[in-house]
N, C-alpha and C positions, 0 to 999 in steps of 0.2 A: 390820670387822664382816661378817658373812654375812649374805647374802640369806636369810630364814628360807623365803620362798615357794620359789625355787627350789629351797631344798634337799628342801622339801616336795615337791616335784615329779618329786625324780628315784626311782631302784627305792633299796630297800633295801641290795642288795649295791654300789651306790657311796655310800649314805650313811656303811655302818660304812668305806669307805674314809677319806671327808675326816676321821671318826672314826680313823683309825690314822693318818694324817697330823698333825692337831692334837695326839694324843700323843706322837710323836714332838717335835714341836716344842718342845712342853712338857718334854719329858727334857732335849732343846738348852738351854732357856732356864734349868732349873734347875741343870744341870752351869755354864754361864757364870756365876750366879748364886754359885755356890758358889766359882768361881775367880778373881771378883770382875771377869769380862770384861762381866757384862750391865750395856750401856750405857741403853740405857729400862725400867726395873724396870716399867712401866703394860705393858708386851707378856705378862707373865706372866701378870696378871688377866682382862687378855684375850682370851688364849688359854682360860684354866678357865673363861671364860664362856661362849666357844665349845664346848667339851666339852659343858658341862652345856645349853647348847642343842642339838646335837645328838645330845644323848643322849635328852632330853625328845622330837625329835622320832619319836626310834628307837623308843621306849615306844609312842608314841600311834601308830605304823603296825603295833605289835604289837597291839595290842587291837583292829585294824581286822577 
């Protein structure tokens, strides 16, 4: 899981990073998925929880 503070803390232009990283990973986890190589199916959930918190914090420094 991610530190929510630190991510809070850093600039914007490396949040949408760790944001194109977590979807990246999620394209990984979905292709093994589909190829029947993903060994812990719980890293997918995850992952899209990860997204949707980093996306939540991407919003709330837009309206800053």
């Amino acid at each position: 899981m991610i530190d929510l503070n630190e991510i809070r803390a850093k600039q914007k232009n490396d949040i949408e990073k760790i944001l194109n990283d977590l979807l990246d990973e999620q394209f990984k986890l979905k292709l093994q998925a589909a190829t029947g190589q993903l060994a812990n199916s719980n890293q997918s959930k995850r992952v899209r929880k990860d997204i949707a918190r980093i996306k939540t914090i991407l919003k709330e420094k837009g309206n800053d």
